[in-house]
C-alpha positions in Angstrom: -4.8 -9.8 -5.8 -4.4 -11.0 -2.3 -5.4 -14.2 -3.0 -3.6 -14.4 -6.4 -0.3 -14.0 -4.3 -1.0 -16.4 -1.3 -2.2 -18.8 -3.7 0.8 -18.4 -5.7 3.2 -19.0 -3.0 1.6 -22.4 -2.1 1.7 -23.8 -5.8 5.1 -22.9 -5.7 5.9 -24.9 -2.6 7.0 -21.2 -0.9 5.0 -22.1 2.0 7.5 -20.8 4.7 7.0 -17.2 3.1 3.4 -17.8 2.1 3.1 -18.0 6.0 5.4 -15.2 6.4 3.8 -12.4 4.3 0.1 -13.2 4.8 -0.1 -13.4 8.6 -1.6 -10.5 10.8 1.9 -9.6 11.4 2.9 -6.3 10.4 4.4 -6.6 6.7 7.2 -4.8 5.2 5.5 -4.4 1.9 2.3 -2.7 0.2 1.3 -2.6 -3.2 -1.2 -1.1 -5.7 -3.1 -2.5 -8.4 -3.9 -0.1 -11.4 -6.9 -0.5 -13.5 -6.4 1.3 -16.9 -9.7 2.9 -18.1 -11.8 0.6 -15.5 -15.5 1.7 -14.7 -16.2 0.6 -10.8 -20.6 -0.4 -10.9 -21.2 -3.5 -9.4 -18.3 -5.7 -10.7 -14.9 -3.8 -12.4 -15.6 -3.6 -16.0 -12.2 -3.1 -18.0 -11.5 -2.0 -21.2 -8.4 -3.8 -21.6 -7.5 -6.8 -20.2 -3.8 -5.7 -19.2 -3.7 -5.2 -15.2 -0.1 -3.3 -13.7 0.4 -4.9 -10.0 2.9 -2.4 -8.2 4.7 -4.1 -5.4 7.2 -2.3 -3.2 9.0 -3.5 0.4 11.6 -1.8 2.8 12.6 -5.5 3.1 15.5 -7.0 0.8 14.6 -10.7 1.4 10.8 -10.1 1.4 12.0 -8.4 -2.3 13.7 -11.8 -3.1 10.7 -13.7 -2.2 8.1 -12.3 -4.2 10.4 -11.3 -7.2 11.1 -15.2 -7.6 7.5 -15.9 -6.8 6.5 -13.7 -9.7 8.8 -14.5 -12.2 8.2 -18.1 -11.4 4.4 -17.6 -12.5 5.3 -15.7 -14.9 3.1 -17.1 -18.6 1.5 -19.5 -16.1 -2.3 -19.0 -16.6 -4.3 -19.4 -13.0 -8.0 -19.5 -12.4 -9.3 -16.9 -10.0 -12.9 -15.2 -9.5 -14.4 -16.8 -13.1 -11.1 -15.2 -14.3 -7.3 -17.1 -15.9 -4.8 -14.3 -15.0 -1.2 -14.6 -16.1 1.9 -12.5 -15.5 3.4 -11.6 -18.6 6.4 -9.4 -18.0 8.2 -8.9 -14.1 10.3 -5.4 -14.5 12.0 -3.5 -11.9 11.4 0.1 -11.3 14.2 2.4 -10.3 13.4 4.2 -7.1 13.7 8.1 -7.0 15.6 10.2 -4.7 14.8 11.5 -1.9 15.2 15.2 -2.0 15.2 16.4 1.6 13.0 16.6 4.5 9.2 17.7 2.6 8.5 16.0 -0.8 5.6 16.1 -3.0 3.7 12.4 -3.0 1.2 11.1 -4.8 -0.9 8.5 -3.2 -1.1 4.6 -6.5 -3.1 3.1 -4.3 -5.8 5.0 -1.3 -4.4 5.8 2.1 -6.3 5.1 5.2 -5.4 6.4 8.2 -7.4 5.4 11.9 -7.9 7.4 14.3 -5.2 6.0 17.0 -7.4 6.9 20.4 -11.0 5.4 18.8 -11.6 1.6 19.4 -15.3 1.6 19.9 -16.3 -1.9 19.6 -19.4 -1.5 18.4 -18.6 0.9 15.3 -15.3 0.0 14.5 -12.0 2.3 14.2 -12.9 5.6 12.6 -10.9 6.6 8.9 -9.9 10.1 8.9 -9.2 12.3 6.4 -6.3 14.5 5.8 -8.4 17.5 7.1 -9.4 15.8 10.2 -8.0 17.7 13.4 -6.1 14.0 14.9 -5.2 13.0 11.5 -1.0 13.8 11.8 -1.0 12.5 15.4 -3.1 9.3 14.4 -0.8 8.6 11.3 1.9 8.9 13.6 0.8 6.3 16.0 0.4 3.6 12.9 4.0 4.5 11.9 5.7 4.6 15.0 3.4 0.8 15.6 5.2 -0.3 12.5 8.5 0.7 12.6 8.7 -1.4 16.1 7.3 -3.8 14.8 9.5 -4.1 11.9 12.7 -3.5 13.7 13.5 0.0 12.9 12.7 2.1 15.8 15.8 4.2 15.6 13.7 5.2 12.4 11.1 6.5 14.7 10.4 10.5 14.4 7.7 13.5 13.5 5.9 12.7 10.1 3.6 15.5 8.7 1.4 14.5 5.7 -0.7 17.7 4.4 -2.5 19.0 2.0 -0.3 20.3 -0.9 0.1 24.0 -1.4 0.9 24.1 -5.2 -2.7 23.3 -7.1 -2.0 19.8 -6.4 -5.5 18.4 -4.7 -6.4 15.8 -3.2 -10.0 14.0 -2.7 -11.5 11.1 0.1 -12.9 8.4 -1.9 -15.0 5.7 0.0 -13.4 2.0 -1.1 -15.1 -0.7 -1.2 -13.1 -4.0 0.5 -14.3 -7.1 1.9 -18.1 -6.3 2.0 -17.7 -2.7 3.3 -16.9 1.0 2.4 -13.5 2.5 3.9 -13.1 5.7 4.4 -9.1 6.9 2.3 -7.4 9.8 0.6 -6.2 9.7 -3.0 -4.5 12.3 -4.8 -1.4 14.2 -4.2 0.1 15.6 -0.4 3.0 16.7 0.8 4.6 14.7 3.2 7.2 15.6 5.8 9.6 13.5 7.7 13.2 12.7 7.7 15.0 11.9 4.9 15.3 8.4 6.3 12.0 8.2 7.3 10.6 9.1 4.1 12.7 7.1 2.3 11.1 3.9 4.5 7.7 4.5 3.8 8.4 5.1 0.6 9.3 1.3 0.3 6.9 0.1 2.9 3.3 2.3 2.2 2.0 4.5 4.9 -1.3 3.8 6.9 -3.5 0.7 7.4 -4.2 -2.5 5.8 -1.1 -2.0 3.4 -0.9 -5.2 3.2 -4.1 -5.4 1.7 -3.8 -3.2 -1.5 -3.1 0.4 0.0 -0.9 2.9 1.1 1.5 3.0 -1.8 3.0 6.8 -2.7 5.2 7.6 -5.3 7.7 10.7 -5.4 6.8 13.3 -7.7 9.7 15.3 -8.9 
């Protein structure tokens, strides 16, 4: 879907923002992609050829961007991956509210988190899981990273993300991306921060490679 969107931006002649929003920069957005009734074996197979792209930003003109790119490619059929994909309908969704410091989350697309203090060369970053003792501090790290780079470090505070305590569960998944299996959490936590705070990542996604396809939550009354 990556690729869908960078390619889009350059048939469009959007190449300032095409450079923009696929950089290594931090971005202000995330998305998720849902599959309905998909079966993952080794390629997707889909019983229905209708695909729902959820996009989200904390950013109004990134927002302006991609909501002309995709209503500008909207009923224009593209060639991807042995596949023509078309936009059929662009709709905004109403965020929710946020109702106070702790709210009740549930992860549309997986959440990785890396552990902030391992860089080993060799083996990579290590994913953690909610469970994992440096899991809070190493989610804080990422967020605090981001919020400087973004601009909005008087947004910088605590952030708790646990385990709900209501029957609500939660399960790591291993995803595979670009050749290799990462290490997320899907399901539904309970995330604490400040109202403000909350209400950022809301927009934005939590964790890494956002950018990418994950990290998008939703509020769950």
């Amino acid at each position: 879907m990556t690729t869908w969107m960078k390619n889009a931006f350059i048939s469009l002649g959007m190449t300032e923002a095409c450079t923009q929003y696929f950089s290594h920069c931090a971005q202000p957005y995330s998305f998720s992609v849902y599959l309905p009734k998909s079966r993952f074996e080794q390629v997707i197979l889909l019983e229905s050829p209708k695909i729902k792209l959820i996009f989200s930003t904390c950013d109004r003109q990134c927002y302006d961007d991609f909501c002309a790119m995709f209503t500008r490619m909207t009923g224009i059929s593209v060639e991807l991956a042995d596949n023509m994909w078309m936009i059929r309908k662009v709709a905004e969704v109403i965020e929710k509210d946020i109702p106070g410091n702790r709210v009740h989350i549930r992860m549309m697309s997986p959440l990785i988190v890396i552990r902030a203090d391992c860089q080993n060369p060799e083996t990579g970053p290590r994913l953690l899981g909610v469970r994992d003792a440096s899991f809070n501090a190493s989610i804080n790290s990422g967020i605090h990273t981001l919020l400087t780079a973004l601009g909005h470090d008087g947004l910088i505070g605590s952030v708790s993300v646990d385990p709900c305590q209501d029957g609500f569960t939660h399960k790591e998944v291993h995803v595979l991306h670009d050749g290799r299996y990462l290490r997320t959490t899907i399901g539904d936590l309970s995330l604490a921060a400040s109202p403000d705070l909350i209400r950022f990542l809301y927009r934005s996604g939590m964790g890494e490679m956002r950018e990418k396809g994950f990290g998008l939550f939703e509020i769950i009354e």
